[in-house]
Every structure is written in structure tokens, then in C-alpha cells.
N, C-alpha and C positions, 0 to 999 in steps of 0.2 A: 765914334762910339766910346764912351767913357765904361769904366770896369765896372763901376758902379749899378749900370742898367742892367748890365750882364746877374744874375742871377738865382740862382737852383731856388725849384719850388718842390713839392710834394705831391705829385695828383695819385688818386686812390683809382685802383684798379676793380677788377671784378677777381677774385682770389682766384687762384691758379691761375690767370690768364695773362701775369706778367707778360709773359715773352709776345704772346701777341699783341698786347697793348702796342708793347715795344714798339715791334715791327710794323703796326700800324701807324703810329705816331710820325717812324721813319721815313717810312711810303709818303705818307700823307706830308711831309716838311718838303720832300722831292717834288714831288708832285705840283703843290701849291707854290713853290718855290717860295720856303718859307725857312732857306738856311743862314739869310741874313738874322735873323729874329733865337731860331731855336737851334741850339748850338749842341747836346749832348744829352743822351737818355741812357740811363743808368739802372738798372736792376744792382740795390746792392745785394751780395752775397759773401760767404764765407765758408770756407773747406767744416768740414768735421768727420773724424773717424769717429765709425759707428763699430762697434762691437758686437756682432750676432753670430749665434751659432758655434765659437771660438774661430771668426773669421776675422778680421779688421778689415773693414774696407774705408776709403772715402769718398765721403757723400759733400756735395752741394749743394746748404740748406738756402733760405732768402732770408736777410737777417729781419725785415720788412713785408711778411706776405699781405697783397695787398697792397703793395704800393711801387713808385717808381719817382725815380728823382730824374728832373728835367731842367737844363741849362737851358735857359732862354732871357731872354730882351722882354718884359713883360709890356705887352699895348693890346691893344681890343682886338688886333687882327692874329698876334699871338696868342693871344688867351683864345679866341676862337677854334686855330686852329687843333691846341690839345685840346679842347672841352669837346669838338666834336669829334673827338677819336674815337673808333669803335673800342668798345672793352672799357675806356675810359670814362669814368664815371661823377669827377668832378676834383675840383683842387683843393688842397689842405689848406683851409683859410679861419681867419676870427673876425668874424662877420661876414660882409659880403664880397671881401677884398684880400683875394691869395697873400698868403704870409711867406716871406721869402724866410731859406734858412738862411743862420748865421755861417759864416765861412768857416771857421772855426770847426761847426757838426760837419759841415760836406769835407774838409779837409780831414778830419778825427775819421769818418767811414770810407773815402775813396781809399786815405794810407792803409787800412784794418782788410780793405779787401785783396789789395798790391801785396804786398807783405806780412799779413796774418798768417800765423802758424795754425794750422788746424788744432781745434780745439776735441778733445775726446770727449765721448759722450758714451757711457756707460747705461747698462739695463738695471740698474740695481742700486740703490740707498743704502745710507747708513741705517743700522736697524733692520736692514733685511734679510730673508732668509736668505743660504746659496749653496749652492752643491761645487763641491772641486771637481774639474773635470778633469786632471791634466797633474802627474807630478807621484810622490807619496803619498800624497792624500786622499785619492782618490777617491770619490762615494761618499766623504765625508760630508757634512752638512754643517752648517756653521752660520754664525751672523754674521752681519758687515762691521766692521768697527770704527773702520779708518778709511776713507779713498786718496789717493794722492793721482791727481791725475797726472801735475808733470812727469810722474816717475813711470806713470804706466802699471801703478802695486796698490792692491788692495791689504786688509789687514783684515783676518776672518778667525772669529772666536771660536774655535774647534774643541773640542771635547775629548780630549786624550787621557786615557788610563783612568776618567774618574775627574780629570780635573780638567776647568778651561783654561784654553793654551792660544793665544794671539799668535797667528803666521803669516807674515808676509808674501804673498802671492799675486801671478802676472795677473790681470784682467783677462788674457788667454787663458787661467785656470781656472778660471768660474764663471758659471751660469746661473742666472735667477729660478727660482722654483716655480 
């Protein structure tokens, strides 16, 4: 078997039901004894801290909802087997003929999922209103000015003595209106 036939494709699931697709797909390759053909199934995913409530937590979003990448050997008896997974709903193709990805895209997302840094993800834009919740400032109300997400600091136009004042503050000190 040449590396060549080996191949990741893209089939579309029914949204939320990744995991079972998954697991069906899994079944069904055991099952049919179908692991010469289809080699690995992939939900990609990627960490992110979410910020609520002045908590941080991290969450596991799908960078793809609706979808699932599958390593396989593509022949009719292959293609069979994912098309008739349950959940599964058909393969990412142009025309009538599954389009395989480039190695390149599945290499650029398997690395992103192994080694990605959680990416923060904040309740609030530039432009938006926010209340300090945390610090001197307390109660104060201000726009967003600035987000830096590497740094973890926001910059919020506050209104001190009469004039507006830019302050540097965590993502822990504010909450959206």
C-alpha cells in the first residue's frame, strides 16, 4: 500500500453528534473489518479559556462543528463503509467524487490540536460598555479600548475627576454590561 492512497477526507456530520459519528464509524470499521482501508478518525479540536463570571476556565471547543476528518484508503467498499455510518451524513466533495485534503491542511490542524496554546476568548469588544469588578476601580463603568489577549489586559476608558483616563486592567476585572 503506497502513502499515496492513504488519505484524510472530510465527511459532514449531523452538528453536535461528532462524537457519536466518531464512535460509530469506529464500531462499524471493527465490525466490518474494515481497518485495512480506514486508518484514523479525528474530531479536530482546540482548548480555549472562556472568561465568565470572573472565573477562567477551559473549555473544548470543535474548530469544525459538523465535521470529522477520516484517514482512509478511499475504494467503493470504503466509501461505503463511512457513508453508511449513522450520524454521518455524507463526504466533502466537488462533484460526485470525495476531495481529499492536502497534507499540508491535516498536518497545519493535527500540530494546532497537539500543541496549541489555548486561545482566550473574552465576553466583550472593543467599543463596549464594562463595569470593573475587581481592583480601585471598582463600579466604575468604562469602554473597551484596547484587548491584548497574549497579556491577559484589557485597556478601559474610565472617567476620572472629569476627564477620560485609559487603565490597564486583568480580564478578571471586568464584566460586560
Amino acid at each position: 500500500m503506497s502513502s499515496e492512497e492513504k488519505r484524510w477526507y472530510i465527511v459532514h456530520t449531523y452538528s453536535g453528534y461528532e462524537e457519536k459519528a466518531k464512535a460509530s464509524l469506529e464500531q462499524r470499521v471493527r465490525f466490518m473489518d474494515a481497518a485495512d482501508k480506514i486508518f484514523q478518525v479525528v474530531i479536530p479540536t482546540e482548548d480555549e479559556i472562556e472568561i465568565r463570571s470572573g472565573q477562567r476556565r477551559t473549555v473544548t471547543k470543535k474548530v469544525f462543528p459538523g465535521y470529522v476528518l477520516v484517514q482512509m484508503e478511499m475504494d467503493s467498499d470504503s466509501w461505503n463503509v463511512v457513508r453508511n455510518t449513522p450520524g454521518i451524513t455524507g463526504f466533502v466533495s466537488s462533484g460526485s467524487k470525495p476531495t481529499p485534503l492536502a497534507e499540508e491542511e491535516v498536518d497545519a490542524i493535527l500540530k494546532k490540536m497537539v500543541e496549541g496554546t489555548p486561545q482566550v476568548r473574552v465576553g466583550f469588544r472593543k467599543g463596549e460598555s464594562v463595569r470593573v469588578v475587581d481592583g480601585p476601580f471598582t463600579d466604575f463603568v468604562g469602554i473597551v479600548d484596547e484587548i491584548s489577549l497574549g497579556k491577559g489586559k484589557v485597556k478601559v476608558l474610565l472617567t476620572l475627576f472629569g476627564r477620560e483616563t485609559s487603565v490597564e486592567l486583568d480580564f478578571l476585572q471586568v464584566e460586560k454590561l
